[in-house]
N, CA and C of each residue as an Amber inpcrd file, in Angstrom:
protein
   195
  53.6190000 -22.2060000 -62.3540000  52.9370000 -22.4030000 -61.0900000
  51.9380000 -21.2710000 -60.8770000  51.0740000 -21.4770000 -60.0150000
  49.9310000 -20.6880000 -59.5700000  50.0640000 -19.9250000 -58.9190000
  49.4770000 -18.6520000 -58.9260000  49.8030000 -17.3460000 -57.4540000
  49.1720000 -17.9750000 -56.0340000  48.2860000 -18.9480000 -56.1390000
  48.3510000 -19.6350000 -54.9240000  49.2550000 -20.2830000 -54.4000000
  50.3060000 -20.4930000 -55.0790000  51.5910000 -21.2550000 -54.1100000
  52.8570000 -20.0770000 -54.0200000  52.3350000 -19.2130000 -54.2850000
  53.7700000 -18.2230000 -53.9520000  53.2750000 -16.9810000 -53.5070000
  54.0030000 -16.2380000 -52.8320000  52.8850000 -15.0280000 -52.4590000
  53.1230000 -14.0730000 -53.6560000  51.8050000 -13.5400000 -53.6100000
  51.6830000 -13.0860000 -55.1270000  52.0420000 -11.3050000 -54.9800000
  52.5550000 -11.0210000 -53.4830000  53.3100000  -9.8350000 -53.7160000
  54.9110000  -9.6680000 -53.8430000  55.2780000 -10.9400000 -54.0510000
  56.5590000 -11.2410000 -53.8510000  57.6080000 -10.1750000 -55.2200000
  58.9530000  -9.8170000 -55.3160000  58.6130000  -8.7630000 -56.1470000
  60.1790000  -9.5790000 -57.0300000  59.2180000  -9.7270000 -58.3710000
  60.3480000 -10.5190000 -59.3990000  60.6360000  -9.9220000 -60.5040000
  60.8080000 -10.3140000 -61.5710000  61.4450000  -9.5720000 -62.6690000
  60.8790000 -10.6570000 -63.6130000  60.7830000 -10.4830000 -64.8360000
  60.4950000 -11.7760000 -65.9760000  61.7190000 -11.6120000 -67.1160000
  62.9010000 -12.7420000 -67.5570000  63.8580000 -12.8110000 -67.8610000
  62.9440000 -13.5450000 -69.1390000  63.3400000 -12.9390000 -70.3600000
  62.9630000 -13.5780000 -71.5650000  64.2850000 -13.6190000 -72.3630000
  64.2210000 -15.1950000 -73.2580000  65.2780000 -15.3480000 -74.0350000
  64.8220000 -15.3580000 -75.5200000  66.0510000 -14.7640000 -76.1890000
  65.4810000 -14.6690000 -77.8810000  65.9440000 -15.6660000 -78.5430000
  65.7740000 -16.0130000 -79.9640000  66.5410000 -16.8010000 -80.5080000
  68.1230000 -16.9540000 -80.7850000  68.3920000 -15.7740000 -80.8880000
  69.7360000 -15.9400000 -81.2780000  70.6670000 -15.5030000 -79.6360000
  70.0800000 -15.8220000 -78.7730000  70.8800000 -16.1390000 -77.3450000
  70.7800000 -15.2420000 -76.2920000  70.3670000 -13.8390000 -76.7480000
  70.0370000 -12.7900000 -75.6990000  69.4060000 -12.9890000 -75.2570000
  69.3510000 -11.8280000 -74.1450000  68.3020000 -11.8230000 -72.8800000
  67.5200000 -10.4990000 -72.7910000  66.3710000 -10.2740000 -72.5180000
  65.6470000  -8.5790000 -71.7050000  65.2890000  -9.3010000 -70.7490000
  65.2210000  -8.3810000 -69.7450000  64.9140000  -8.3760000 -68.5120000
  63.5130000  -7.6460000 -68.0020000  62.2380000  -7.7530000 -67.9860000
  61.3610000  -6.8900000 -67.3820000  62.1860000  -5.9370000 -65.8380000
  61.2550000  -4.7700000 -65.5260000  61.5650000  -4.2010000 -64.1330000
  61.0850000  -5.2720000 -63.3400000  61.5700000  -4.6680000 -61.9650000
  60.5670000  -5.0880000 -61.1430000  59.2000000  -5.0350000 -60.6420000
  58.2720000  -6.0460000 -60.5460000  57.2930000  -6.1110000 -60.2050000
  56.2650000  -6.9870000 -59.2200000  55.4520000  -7.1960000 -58.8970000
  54.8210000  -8.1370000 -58.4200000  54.7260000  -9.3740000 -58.9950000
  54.6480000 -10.5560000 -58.3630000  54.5530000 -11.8230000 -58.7730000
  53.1640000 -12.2320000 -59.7190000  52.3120000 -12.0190000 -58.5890000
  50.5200000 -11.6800000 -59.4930000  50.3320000 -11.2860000 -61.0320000
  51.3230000  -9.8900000 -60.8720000  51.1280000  -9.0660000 -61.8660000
  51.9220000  -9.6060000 -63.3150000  52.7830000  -9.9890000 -63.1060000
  53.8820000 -11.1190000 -63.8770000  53.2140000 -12.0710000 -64.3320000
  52.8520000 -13.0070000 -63.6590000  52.3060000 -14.2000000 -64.2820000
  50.6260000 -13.6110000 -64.9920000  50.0550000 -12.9900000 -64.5090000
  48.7610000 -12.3940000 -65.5860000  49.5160000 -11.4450000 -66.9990000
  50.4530000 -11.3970000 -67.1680000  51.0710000 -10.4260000 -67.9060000
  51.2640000 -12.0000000 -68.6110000  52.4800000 -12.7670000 -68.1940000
  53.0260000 -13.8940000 -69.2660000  51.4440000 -14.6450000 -69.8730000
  50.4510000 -14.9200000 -68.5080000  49.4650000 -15.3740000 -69.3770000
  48.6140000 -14.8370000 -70.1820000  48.2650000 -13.5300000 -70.3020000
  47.7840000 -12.6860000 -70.9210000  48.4450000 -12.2920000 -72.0320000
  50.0640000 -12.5220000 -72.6380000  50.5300000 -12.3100000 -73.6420000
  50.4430000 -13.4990000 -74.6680000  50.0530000 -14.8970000 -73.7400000
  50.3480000 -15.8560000 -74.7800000  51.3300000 -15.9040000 -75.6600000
  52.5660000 -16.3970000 -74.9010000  53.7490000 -16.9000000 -75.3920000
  53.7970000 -17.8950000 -76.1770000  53.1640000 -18.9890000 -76.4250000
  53.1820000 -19.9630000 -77.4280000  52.4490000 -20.0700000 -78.5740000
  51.6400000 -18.7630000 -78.0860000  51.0110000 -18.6440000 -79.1570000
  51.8280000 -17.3070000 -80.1960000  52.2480000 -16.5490000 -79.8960000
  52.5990000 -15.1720000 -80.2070000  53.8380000 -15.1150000 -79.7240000
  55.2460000 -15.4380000 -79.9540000  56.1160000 -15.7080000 -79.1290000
  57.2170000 -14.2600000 -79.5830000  56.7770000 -13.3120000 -80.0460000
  57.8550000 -11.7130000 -80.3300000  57.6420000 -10.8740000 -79.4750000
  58.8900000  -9.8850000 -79.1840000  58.8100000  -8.9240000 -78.4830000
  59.7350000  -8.3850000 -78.5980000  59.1210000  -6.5330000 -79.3030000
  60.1190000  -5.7190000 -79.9530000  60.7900000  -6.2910000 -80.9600000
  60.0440000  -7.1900000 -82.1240000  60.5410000  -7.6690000 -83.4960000
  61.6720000  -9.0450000 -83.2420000  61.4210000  -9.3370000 -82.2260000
  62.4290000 -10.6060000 -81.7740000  61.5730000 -11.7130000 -81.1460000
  62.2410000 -12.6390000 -81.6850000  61.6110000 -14.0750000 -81.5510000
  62.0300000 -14.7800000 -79.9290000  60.4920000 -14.8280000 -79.2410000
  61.0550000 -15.3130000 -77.7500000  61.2730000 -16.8100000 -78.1570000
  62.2800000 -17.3350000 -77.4270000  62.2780000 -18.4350000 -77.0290000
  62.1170000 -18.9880000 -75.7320000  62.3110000 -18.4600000 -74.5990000
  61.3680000 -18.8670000 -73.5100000  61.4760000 -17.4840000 -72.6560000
  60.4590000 -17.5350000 -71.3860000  59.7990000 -16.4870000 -70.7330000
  59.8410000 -17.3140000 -69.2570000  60.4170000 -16.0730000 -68.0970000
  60.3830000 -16.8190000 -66.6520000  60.7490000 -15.7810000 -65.7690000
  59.7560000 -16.6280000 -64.8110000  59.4320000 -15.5910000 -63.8630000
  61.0410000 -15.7130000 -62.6050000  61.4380000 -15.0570000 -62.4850000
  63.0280000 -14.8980000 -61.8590000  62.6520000 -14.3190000 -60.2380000
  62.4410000 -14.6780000 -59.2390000  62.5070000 -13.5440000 -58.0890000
  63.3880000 -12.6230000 -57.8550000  63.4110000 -11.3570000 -57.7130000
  64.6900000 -10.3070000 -57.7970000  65.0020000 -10.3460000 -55.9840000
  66.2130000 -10.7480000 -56.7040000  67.5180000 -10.8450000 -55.1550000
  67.9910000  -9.5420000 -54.6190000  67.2640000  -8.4760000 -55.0030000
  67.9770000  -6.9500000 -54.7300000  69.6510000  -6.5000000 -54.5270000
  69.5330000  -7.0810000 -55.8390000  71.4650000  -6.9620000 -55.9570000
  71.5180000  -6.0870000 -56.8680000
């Protein structure tokens, strides 16, 4: 989705999964800043990070827990 439908200071985290079942977690950050980051990395095109194979990438809102 677009930073026009969510407010784009809203403050989330990006949860990426690898192939073999793990998870990293980005910090927290802005919503804006997140989604220009996932689109600017081109995930389907280039799908590693830190020598590991993503299998999907998402933007999570952080619940401050």
């Amino acid at each position: 989705m677009s930073s026009d439908q969510w407010d784009p200071a809203q403050v989330v985290r990006v949860r990426m999964r690898f192939e073999n079942g793990a998870e990293a977690w980005s910090g927290r950050l802005p919503r804006a800043e997140a989604e220009k980051d996932l689109a600017a990395a081109s995930w389907l095109a280039c799908p590693m990070w830190k020598g590991k194979r993503v299998m999907s990438a998402a933007i999570v809102p952080w619940t401050y827990v």
